[in-house]
Backbone as numpy.savetxt, mean C-alpha at the origin, in Angstrom:
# Nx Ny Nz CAx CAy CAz Cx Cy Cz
4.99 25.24 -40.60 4.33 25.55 -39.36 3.28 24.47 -39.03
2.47 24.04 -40.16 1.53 23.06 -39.67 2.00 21.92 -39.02
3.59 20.98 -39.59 4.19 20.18 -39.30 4.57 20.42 -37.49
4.51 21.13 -37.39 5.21 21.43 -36.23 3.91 21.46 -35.27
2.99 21.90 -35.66 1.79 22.15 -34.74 0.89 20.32 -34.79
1.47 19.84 -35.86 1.05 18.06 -35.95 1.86 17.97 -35.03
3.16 17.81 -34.78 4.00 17.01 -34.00 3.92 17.25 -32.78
3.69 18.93 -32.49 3.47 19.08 -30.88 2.15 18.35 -30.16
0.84 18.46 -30.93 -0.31 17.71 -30.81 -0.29 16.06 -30.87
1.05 15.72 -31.09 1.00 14.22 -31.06 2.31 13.37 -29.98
2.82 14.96 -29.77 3.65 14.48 -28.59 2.84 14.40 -27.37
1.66 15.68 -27.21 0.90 16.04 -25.76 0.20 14.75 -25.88
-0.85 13.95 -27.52 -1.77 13.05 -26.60 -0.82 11.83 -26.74
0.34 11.60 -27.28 0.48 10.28 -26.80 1.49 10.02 -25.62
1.86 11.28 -25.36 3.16 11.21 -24.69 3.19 11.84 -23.19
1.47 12.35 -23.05 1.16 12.79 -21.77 -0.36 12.09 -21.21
-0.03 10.85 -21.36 -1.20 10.01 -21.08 -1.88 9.79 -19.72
-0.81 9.74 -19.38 -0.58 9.40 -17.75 -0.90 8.27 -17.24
-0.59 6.98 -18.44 -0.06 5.87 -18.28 1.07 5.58 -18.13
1.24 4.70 -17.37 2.89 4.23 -16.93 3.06 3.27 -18.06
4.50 3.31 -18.25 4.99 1.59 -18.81 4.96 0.87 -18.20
4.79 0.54 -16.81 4.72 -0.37 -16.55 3.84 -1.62 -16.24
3.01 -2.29 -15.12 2.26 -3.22 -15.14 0.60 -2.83 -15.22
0.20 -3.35 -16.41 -0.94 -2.98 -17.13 -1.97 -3.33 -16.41
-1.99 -4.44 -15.55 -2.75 -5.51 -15.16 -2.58 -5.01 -12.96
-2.18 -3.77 -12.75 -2.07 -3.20 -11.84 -1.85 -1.50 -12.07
-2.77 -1.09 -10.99 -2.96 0.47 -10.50 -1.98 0.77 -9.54
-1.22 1.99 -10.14 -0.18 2.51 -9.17 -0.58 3.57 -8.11
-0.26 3.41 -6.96 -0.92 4.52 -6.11 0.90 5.35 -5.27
0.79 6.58 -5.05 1.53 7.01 -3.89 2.85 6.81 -5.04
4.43 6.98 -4.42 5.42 6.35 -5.21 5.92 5.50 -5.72
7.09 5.23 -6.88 7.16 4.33 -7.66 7.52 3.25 -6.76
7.72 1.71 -6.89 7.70 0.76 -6.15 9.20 0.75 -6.44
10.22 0.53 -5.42 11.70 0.36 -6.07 12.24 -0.73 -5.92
11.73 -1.30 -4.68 12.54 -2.76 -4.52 11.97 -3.89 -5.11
12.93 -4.91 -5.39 12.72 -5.78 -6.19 12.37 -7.33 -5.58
13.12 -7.44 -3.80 12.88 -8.39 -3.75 11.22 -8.51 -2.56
9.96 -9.46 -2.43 9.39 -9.73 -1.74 10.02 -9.81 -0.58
9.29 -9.55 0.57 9.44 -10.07 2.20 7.90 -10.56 2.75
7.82 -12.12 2.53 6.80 -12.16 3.48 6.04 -11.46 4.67
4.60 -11.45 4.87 4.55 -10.66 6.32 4.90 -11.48 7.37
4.82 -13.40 7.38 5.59 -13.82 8.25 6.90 -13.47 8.39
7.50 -13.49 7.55 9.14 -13.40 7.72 9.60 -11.95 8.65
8.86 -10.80 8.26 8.61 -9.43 8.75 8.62 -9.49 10.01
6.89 -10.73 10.54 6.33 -10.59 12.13 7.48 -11.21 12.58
8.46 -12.56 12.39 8.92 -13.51 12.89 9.73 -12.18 13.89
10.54 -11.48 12.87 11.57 -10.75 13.70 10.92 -9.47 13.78
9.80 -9.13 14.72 8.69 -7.77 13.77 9.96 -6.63 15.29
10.59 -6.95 16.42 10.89 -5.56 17.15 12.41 -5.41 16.91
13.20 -6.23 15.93 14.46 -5.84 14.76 13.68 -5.61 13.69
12.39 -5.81 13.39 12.83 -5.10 11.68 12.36 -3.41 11.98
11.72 -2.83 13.29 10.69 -1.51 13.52 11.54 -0.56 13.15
11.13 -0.27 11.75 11.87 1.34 10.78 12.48 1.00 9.40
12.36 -0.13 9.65 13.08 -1.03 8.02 12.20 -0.60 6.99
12.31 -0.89 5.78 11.86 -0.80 4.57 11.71 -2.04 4.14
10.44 -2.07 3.58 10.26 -3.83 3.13 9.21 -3.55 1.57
9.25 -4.54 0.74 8.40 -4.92 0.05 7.48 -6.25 0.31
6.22 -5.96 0.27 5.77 -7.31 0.78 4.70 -7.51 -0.13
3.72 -8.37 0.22 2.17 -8.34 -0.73 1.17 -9.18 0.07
0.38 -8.81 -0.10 -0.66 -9.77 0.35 -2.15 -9.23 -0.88
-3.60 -9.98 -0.03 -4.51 -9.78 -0.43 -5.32 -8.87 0.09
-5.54 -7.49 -0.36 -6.04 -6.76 0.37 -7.74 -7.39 1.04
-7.67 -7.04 2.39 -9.05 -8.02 3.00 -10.09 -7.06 3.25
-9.88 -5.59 3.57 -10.67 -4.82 4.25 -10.04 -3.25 3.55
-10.84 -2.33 3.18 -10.01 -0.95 2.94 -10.97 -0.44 3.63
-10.35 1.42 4.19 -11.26 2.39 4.72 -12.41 2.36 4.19
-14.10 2.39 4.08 -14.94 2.82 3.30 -14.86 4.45 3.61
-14.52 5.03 4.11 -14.79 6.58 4.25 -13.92 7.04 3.08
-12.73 7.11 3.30 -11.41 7.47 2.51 -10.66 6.47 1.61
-10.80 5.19 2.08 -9.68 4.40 1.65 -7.94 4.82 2.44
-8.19 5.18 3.15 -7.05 5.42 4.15 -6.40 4.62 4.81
-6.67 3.84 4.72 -5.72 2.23 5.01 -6.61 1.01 4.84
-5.80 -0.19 4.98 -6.21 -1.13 4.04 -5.87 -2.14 5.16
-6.31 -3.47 5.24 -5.69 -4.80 6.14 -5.60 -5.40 5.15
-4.40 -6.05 4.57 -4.17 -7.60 3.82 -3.74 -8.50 4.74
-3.93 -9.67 3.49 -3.50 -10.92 4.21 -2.85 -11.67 3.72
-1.74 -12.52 4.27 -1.15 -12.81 3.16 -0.50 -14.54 4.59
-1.45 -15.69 3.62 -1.51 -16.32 4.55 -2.39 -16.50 6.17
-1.49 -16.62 6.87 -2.44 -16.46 8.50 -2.13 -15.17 8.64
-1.52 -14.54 8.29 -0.79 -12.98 8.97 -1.68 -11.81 8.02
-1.90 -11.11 9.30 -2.86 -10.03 8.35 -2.06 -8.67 9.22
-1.93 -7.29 8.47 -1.55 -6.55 8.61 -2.13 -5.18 8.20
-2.18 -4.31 8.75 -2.69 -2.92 8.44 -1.82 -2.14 8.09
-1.94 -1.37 6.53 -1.37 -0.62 6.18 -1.89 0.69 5.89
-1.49 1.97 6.08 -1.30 3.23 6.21 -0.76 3.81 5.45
-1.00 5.19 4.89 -0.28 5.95 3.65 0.84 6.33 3.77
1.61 6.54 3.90 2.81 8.06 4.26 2.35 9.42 3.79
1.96 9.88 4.68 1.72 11.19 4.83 0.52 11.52 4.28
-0.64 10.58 4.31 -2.08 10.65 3.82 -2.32 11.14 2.24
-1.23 10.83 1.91 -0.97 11.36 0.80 -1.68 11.18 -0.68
-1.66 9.60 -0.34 -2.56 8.59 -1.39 -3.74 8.06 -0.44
-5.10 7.06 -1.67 -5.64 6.51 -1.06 -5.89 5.46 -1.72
-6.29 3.98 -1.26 -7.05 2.75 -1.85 -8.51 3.20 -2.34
-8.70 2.40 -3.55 -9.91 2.70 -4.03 -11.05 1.58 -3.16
-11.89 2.52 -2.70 -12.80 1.35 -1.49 -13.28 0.21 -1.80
-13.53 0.08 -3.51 -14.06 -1.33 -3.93 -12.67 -2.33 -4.23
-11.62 -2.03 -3.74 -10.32 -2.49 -3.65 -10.14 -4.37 -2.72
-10.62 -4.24 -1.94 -11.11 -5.38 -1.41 -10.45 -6.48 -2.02
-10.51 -7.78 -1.94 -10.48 -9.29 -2.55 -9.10 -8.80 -3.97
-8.28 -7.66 -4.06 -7.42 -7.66 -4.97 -6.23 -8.12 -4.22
-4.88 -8.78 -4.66 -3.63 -8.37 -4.60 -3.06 -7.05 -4.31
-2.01 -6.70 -3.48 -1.54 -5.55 -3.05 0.21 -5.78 -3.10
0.69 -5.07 -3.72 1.80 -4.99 -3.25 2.66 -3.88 -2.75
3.04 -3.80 -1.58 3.63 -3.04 -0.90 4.84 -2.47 -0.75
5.65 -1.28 -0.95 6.40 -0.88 -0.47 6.60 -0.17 0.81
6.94 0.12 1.96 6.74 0.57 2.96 7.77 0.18 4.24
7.44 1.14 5.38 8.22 1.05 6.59 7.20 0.52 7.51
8.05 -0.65 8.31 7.35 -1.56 9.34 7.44 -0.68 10.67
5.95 -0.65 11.22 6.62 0.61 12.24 5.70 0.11 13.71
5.96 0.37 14.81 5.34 -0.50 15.85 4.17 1.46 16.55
2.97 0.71 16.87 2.74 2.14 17.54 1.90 1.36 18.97
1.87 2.13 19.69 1.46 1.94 21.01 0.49 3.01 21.56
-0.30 2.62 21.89 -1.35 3.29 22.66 -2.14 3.58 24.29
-2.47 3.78 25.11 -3.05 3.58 26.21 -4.32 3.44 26.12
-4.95 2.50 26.57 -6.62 2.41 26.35 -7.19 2.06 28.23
-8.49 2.58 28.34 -8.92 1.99 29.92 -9.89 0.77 29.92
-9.58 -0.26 30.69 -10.54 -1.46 30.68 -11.92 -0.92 30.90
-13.00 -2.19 31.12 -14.09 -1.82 32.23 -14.17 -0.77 33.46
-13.33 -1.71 34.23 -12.72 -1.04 35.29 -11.68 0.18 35.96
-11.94 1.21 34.29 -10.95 1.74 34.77 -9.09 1.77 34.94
-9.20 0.53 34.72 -7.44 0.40 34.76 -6.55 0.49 33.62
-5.62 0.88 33.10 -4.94 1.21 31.77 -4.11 -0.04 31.54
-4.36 -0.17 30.26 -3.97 -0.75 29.60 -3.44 -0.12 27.97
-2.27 -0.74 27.94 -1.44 -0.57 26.95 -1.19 -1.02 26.13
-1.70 -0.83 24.73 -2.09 -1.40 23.06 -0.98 -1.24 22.65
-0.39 -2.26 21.46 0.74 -1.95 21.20 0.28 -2.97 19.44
0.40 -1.93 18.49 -0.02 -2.96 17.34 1.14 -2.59 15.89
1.32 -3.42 14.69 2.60 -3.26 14.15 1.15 -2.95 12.79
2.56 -2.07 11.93 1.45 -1.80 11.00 3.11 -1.10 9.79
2.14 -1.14 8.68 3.35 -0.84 7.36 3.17 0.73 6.99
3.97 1.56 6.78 3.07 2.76 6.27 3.87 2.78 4.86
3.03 2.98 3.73 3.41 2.54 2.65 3.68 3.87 1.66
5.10 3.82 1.00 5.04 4.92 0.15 4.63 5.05 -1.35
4.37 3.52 -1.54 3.83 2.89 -2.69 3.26 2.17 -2.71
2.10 1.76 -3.94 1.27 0.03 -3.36 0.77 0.27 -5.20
0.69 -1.34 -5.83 0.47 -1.59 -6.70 -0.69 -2.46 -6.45
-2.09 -2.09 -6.87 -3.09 -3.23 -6.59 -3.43 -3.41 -7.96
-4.16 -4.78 -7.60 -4.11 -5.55 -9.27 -5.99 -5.00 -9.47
-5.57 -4.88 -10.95 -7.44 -4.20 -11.60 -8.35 -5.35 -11.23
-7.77 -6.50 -10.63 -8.82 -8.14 -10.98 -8.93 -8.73 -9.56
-10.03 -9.32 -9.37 -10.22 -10.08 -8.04 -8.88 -11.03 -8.05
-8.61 -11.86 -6.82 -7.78 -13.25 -6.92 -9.00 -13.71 -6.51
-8.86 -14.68 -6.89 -9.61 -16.29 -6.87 -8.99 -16.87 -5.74
């Protein structure tokens, strides 16, 4: 009986850690990351009103996160900077997240808005943004 009460106690702490196997040197947020290959966010914008609903993996440097929530994030990756969004508010960026690597899984999605000038006259916002079902940010600044 004791053997058995060792082995169950050494399955729960080593085997319910709630560490991943996988990348040590990155925090997993939201779902597992599945795709394998990168997509630039240029390559994304070049063709951004054929890719609106696609699935992409991309990465950049995260530049800006929510301070309230961490509810979305702007990276950059290059000249191209992009705002990304949870799926389904589900997850959040940790706010001191900033100046890390991000890598993204997610759907490229276009949203549009109506806004009024000075004057009264409408005008129509139209901005592209990722909503992500996964994101791997790295524990370390980039340089």
């Amino acid at each position: 009986m004791k053997y058995y009460f060792t082995l169950l106690i050494s399955v729960f702490i080593f085997g319910c850690n709630g560490e991943s196997s996988g990348d040590a040197s990155a925090d997993s947020f939201g779902d597992a990351i599945t795709f394998e290959n990168i997509t630039s966010l240029s390559d994304i914008l070049a063709l951004k009103d054929e890719n609106i609903g696609l699935e992409f993996l991309t990465e950049g440097i995260a530049i800006e996160i929510c301070q309230k929530k961490g509810c979305w994030m702007d990276i950059k990756d290059g000249e191209d900077v992009m705002t990304v969004r949870f799926k389904d508010y589900s997850f959040f960026m940790p706010k001191d997240g900033a100046g890390r690597k991000a890598t993204i899984q997610g759907i490229f999605t276009k949203e549009t808005y109506e806004d009024t000038d000075e004057q009264g006259n409408a005008i129509i916002q139209e901005y592209y943004q990722i909503i992500a079902s996964g994101v791997k940010l790295q524990k370390s600044l980039q340089n």
